[in-house]
VEXDREN-2710 file (C-alpha; in Angstrom, 1 decimal):
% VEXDREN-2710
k/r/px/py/pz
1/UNK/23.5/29.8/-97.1
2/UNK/22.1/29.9/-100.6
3/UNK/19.3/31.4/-101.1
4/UNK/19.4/31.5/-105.2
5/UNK/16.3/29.6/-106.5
6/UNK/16.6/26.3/-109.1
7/UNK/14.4/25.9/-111.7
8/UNK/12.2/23.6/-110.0
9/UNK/11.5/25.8/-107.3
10/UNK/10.8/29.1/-109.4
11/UNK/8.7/27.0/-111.5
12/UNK/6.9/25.5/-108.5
13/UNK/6.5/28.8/-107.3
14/UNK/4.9/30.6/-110.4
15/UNK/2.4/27.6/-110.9
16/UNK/1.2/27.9/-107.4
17/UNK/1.0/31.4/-107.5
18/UNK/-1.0/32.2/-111.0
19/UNK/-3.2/29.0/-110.1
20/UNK/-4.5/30.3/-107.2
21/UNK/-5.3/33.7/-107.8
22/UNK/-8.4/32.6/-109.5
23/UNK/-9.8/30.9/-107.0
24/UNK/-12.9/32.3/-106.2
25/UNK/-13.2/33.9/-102.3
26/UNK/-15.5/32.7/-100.2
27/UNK/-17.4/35.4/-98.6
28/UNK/-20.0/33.8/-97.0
29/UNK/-19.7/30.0/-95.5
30/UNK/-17.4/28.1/-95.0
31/UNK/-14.7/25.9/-97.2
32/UNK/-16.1/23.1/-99.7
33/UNK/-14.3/19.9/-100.8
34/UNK/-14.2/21.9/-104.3
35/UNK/-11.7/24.2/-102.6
36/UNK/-10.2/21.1/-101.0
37/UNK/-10.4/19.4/-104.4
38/UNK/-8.2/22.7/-106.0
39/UNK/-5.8/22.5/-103.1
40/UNK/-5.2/18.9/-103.9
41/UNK/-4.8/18.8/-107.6
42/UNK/-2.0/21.1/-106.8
43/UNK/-0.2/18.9/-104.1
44/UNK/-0.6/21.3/-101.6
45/UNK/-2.3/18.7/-99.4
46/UNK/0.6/16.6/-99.5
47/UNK/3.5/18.7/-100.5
48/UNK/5.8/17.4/-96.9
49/UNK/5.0/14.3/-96.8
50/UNK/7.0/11.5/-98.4
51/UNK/6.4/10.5/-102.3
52/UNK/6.3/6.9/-101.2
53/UNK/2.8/7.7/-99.6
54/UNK/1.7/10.4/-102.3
55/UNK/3.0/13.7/-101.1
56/UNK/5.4/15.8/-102.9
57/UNK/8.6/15.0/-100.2
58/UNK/9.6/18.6/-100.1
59/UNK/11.8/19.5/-97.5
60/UNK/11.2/22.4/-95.1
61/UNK/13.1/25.2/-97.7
62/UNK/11.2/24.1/-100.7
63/UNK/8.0/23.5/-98.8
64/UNK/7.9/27.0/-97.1
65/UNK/8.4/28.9/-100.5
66/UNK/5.7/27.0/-102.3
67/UNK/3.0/27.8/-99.6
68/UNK/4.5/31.7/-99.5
69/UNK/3.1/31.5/-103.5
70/UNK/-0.3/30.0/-101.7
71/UNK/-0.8/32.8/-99.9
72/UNK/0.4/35.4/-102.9
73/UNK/-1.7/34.3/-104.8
74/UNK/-4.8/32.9/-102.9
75/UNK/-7.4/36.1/-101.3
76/UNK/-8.8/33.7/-98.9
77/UNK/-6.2/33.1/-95.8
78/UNK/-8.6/30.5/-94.6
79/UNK/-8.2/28.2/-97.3
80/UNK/-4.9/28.6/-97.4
81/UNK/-4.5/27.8/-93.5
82/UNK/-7.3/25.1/-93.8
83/UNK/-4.9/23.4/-95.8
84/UNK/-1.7/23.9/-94.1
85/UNK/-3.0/23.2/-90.8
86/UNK/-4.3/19.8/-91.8
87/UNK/-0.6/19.3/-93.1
88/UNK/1.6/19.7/-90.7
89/UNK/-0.6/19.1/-87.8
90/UNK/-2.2/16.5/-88.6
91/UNK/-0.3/14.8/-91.8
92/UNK/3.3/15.2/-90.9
93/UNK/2.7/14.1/-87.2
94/UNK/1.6/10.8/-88.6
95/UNK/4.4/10.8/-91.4
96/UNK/7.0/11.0/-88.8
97/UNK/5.9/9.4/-85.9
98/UNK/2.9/7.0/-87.1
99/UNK/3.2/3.4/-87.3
100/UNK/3.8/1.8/-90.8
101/UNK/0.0/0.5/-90.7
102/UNK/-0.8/3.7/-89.7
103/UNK/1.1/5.6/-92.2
104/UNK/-0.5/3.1/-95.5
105/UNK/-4.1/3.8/-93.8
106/UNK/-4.1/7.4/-93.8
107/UNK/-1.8/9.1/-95.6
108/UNK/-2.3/8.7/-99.1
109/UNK/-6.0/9.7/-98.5
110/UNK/-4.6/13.1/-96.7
111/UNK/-2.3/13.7/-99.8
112/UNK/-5.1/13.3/-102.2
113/UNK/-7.8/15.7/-100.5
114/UNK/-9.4/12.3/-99.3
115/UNK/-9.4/12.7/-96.2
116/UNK/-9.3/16.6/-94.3
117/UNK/-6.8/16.5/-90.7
118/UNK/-7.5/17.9/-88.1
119/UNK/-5.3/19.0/-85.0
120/UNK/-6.6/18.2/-81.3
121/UNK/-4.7/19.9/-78.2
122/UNK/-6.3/23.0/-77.4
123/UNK/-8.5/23.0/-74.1
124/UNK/-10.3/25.8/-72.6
125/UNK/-7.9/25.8/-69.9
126/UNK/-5.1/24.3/-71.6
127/UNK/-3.9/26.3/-74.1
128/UNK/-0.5/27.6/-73.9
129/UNK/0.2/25.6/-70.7
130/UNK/-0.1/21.6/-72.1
131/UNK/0.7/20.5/-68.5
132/UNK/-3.1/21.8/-67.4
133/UNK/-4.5/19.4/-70.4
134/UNK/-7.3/17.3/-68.7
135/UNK/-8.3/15.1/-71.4
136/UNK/-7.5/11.5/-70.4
137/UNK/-6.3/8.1/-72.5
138/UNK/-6.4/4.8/-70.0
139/UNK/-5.2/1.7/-71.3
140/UNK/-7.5/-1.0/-71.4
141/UNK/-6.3/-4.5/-73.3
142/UNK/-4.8/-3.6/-76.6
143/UNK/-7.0/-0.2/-76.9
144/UNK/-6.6/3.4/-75.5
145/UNK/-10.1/4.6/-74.0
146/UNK/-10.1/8.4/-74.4
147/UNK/-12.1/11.0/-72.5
148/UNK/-11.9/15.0/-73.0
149/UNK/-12.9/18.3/-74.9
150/UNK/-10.6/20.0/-77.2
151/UNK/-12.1/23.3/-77.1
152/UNK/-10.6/24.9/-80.4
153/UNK/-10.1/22.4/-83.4
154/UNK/-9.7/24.1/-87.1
155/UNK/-10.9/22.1/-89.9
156/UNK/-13.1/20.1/-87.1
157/UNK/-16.6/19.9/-88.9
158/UNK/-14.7/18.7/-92.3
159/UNK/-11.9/16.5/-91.2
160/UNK/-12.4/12.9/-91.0
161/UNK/-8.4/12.4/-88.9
162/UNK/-7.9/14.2/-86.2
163/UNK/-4.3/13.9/-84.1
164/UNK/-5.6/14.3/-80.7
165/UNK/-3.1/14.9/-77.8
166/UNK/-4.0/13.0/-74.2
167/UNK/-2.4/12.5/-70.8
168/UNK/-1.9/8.8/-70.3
169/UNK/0.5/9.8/-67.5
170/UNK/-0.7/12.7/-65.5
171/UNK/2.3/12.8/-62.8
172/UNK/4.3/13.1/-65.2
173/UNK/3.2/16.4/-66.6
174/UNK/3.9/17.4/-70.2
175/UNK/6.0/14.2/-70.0
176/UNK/2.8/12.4/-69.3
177/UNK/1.2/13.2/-72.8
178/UNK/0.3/11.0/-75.8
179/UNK/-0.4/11.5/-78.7
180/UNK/-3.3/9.7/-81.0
181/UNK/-4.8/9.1/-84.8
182/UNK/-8.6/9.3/-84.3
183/UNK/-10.9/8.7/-87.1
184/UNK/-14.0/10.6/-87.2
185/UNK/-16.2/7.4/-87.0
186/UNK/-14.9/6.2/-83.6
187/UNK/-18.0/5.9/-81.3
188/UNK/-17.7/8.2/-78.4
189/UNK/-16.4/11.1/-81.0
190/UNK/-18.5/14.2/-81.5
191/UNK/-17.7/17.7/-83.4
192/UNK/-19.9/20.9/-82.4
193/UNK/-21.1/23.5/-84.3
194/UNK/-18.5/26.0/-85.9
195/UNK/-18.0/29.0/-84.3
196/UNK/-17.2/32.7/-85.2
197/UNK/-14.1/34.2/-85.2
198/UNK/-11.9/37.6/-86.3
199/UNK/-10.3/36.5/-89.1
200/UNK/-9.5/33.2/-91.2
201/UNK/-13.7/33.0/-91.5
202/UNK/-13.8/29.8/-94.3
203/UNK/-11.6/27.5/-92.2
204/UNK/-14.6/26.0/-89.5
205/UNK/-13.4/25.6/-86.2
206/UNK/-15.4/23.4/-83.3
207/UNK/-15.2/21.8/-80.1
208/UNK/-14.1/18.0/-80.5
209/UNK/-16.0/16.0/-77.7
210/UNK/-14.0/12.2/-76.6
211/UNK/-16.3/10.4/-75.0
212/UNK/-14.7/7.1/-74.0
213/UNK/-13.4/6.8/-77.5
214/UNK/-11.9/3.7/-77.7
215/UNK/-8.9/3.5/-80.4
216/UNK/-6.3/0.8/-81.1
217/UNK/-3.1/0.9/-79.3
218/UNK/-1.5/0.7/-82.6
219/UNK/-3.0/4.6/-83.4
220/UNK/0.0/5.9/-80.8
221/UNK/2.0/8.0/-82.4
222/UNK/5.5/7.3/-81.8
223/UNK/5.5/5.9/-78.1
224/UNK/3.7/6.7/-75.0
225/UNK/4.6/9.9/-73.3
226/UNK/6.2/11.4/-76.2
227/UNK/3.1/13.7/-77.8
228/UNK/4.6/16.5/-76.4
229/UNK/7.4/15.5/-78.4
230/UNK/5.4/14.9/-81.4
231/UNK/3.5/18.4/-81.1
232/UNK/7.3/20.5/-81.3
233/UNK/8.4/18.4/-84.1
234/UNK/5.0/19.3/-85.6
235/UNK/5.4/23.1/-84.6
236/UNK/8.9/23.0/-86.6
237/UNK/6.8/22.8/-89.8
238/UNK/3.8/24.9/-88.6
239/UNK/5.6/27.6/-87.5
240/UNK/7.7/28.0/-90.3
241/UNK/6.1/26.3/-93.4
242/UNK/2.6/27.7/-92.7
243/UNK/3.9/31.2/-92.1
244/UNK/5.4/31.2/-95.4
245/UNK/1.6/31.7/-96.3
246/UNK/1.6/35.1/-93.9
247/UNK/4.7/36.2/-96.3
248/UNK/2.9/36.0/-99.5
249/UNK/0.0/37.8/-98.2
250/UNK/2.4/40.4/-96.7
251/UNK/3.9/40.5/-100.3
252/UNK/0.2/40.8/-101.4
253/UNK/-0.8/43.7/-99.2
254/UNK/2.9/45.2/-100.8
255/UNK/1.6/45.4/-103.9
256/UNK/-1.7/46.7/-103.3
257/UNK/-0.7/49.6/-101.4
258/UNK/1.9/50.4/-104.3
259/UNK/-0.7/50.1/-107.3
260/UNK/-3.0/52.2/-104.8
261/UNK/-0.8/54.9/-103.7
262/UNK/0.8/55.7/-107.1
263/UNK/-2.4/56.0/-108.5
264/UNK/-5.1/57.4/-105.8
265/UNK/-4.3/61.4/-106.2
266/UNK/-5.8/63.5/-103.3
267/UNK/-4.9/67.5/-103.1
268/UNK/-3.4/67.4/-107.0
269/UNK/-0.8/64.4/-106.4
270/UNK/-0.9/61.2/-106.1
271/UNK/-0.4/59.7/-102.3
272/UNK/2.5/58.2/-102.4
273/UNK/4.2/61.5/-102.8
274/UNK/3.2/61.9/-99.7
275/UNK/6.4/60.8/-97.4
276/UNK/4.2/59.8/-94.3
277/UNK/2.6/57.3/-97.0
278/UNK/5.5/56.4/-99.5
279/UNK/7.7/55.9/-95.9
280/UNK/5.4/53.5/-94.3
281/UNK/5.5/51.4/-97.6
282/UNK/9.3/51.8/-97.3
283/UNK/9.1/50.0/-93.6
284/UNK/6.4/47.2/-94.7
285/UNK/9.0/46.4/-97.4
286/UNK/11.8/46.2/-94.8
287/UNK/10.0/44.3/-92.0
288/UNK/8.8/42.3/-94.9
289/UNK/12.4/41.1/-95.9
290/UNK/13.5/41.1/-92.5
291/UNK/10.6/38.1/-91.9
292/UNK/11.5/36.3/-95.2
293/UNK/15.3/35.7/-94.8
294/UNK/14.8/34.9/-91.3
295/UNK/12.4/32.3/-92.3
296/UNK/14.3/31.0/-95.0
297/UNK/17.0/30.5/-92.8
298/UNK/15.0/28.6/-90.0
299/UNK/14.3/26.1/-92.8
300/UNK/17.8/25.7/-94.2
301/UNK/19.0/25.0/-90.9
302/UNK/15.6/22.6/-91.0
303/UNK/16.9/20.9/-93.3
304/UNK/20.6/20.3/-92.6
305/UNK/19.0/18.4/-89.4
306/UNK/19.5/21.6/-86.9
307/UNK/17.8/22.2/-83.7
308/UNK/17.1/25.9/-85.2
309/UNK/15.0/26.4/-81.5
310/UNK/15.9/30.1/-81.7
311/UNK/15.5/30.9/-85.9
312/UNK/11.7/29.2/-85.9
313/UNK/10.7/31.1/-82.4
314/UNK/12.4/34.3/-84.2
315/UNK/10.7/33.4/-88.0
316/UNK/7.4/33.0/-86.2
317/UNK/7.4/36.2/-84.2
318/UNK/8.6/38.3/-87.3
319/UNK/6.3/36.9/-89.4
320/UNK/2.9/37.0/-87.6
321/UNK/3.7/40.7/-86.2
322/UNK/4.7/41.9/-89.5
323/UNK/1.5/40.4/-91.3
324/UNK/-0.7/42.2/-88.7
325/UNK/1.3/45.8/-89.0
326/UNK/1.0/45.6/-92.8
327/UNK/-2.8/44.9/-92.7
328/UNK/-2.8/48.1/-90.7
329/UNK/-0.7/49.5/-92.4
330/UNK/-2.7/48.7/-95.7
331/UNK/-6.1/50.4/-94.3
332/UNK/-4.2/53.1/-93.1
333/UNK/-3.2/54.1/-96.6
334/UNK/-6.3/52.6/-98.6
335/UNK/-8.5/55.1/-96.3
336/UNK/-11.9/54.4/-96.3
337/UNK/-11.6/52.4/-98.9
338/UNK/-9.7/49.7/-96.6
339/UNK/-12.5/49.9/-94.3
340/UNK/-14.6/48.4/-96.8
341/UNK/-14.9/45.2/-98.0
342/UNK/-14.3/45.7/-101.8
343/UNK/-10.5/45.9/-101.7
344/UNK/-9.7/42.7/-99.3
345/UNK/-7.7/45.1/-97.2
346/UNK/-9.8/44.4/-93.9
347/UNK/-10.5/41.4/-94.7
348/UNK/-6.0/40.3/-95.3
349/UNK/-6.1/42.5/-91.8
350/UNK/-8.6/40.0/-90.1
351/UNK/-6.9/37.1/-91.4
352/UNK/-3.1/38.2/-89.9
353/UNK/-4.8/38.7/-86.8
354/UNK/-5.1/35.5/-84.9
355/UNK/-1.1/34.9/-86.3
356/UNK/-0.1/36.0/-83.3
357/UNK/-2.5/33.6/-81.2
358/UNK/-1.9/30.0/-83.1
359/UNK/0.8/27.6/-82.8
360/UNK/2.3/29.6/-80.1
361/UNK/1.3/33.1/-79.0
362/UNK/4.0/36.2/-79.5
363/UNK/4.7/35.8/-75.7
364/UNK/5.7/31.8/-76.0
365/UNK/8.3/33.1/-78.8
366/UNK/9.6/35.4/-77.1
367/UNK/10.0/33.6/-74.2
368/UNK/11.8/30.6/-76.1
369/UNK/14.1/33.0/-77.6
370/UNK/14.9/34.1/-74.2
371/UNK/15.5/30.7/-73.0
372/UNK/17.8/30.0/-76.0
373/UNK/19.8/33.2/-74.8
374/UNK/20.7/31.3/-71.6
375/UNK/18.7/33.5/-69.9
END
């Protein structure tokens, strides 16, 4: 493994990261197609998908360490998952899997901040555990008629494509489920209000109500019975590609506490003299490179067409625990100034925590690394 950066990607990397650190936060509200507008003049609403359809055709390597300068340089975590979330849930699903119709239809629109994706699997009692999904798609002629609530859909009040998962086969269990491309206008569709939550605040999120939707056959992704399929191949870039993001605003919080601590003096020195303080910067750092390589390395092996089962369940876990103990980590050192909002510290906090939640919980990692140990 080479991990020594080209030109292209250090270049890449820089333009990302300087662009973005401009952008205005959203405090209040949510995200508005400006901010979508931004993302897309950058390619970051296409950066996976193939050039052929308007993306940038970055591969999982390259694609992870422009999105780790997203979330370097961008202070709102929402945007920057927003965006990513609509990628590789919604985007890549449909790149890989979609029909060649399918493909023409929708993704150049997604590539160009067109059209916002959206991701539809989550149920109140199906989150985790797919096989308790009770949203239904019956054939009926040359249409699928779906029925269900997805209880927890990000980007849901913006997106006008949602991927939406269904049993068309419930004996069969998680071998049972499809998966779909829904536009926003299909009768029967309806998106609820946005709800609160701890962190990632500018993304919306809503329940997504199918009422006997009625969709073209040809919206199947890939072939029937194979969403469950189609959802791991999409976690691949999710849970490596996205968390990229968590590493740059790891790298953020880094720098922060080191500008803070070598200048903040309390009892005639500065705090970082402090080794309590200046040793708990010494540990972000580490779990901090720790996270990075083995992310780096779950998208090499990405990329030379490995399973890499094991590296992405291990990149996830690092990543998202990391990102939550250097939010604490941050406040802890900022002091009451990290309880406030001035200094984004609580706010970076807020955001890491539901990282541990999405696109597989700390316990489903854990538990596929156990499983790849045979055990």
């Amino acid at each position: 493994m080479d991990f020594a950066w080209d030109s292209d990607q250090r270049e890449r990397y820089e333009l990302v990261r300087e662009k973005t650190r401009t952008w205005p936060v959203t405090e209040n509200g949510f995200l508005t197609r400006e901010d979508w507008g931004r993302c897309a003049a950058l390619g970051l609403t296409g950066l996976s998908v193939p050039a052929e359809y308007g993306g940038g055709g970055l591969g999982f390597l390259d694609t992870a360490l422009t999105v780790e300068a997203f979330g370097r340089g961008c202070q709102d975590m929402g945007l920057v998952f927003a965006t990513m979330a609509h990628l590789f849930a919604c985007a890549m699903p449909i790149a890989e899997h979609g029909g060649a119709e399918l493909r023409a239809a929708t993704l150049p629109g997604l590539c160009s901040g067109e059209l916002v994706g959206a991701n539809a699997i989550t149920e109140d009692e199906a989150g985790s555990d797919v096989t308790a999904m009770t949203t239904r798609a019956v054939r009926d002629g040359d249409d699928y008629v779906i029925t269900g609530v997805k209880s927890f859909v990000s980007n849901a009040p913006i997106a006008d494509v949602f991927t939406v998962y269904a049993s068309t086969d419930p004996a069969f269990g998680h071998m049972g489920v499809s998966a779909f491309a829904v536009s926003r206008g299909t009768p029967g569709l309806t998106v609820g209000e946005p709800f609160r939550k701890v962190g990632l605040e500018s993304v919306p999120a809503a329940r997504v109500r199918l009422d006997g939707c009625r969709v073209p056959a040809d919206a199947m992704l890939g072939v029937r019975g194979q969403g469950a399929a189609i959802f791991q191949s999409s976690m691949r870039w999710e849970r490596t590609c996205l968390f990229a993001g968590y590493l740059g605003l790891t790298e953020r919080l880094l720098d922060a506490v080191v500008e803070h601590s070598g200048e903040r003096r309390q009892f005639g020195r500065r705090v970082s003299d402090n080794q309590a303080v200046s040793h708990r910067i010494a540990r972000l750092r580490l779990r901090l490179e720790a996270a990075r390589l083995l992310l780096w390395r779950a998208c090499w092996r990405l990329d030379r067409g490995e399973r890499a089962v094991l590296d992405v369940a291990m990149a996830k876990l690092a990543v998202s625990e990391g990102a939550v103990q250097a939010g604490l980590d941050a406040v802890q050192i900022f002091g009451g100034a990290g309880i406030r909002g001035e200094a984004g510290v609580e706010r970076a906090l807020r955001d890491a925590l539901p990282s541990t939640v999405f696109s597989g919980t700390t316990e489903i990692q854990l538990e596929q690394i156990v499983k790849e140990l045979g055990l």
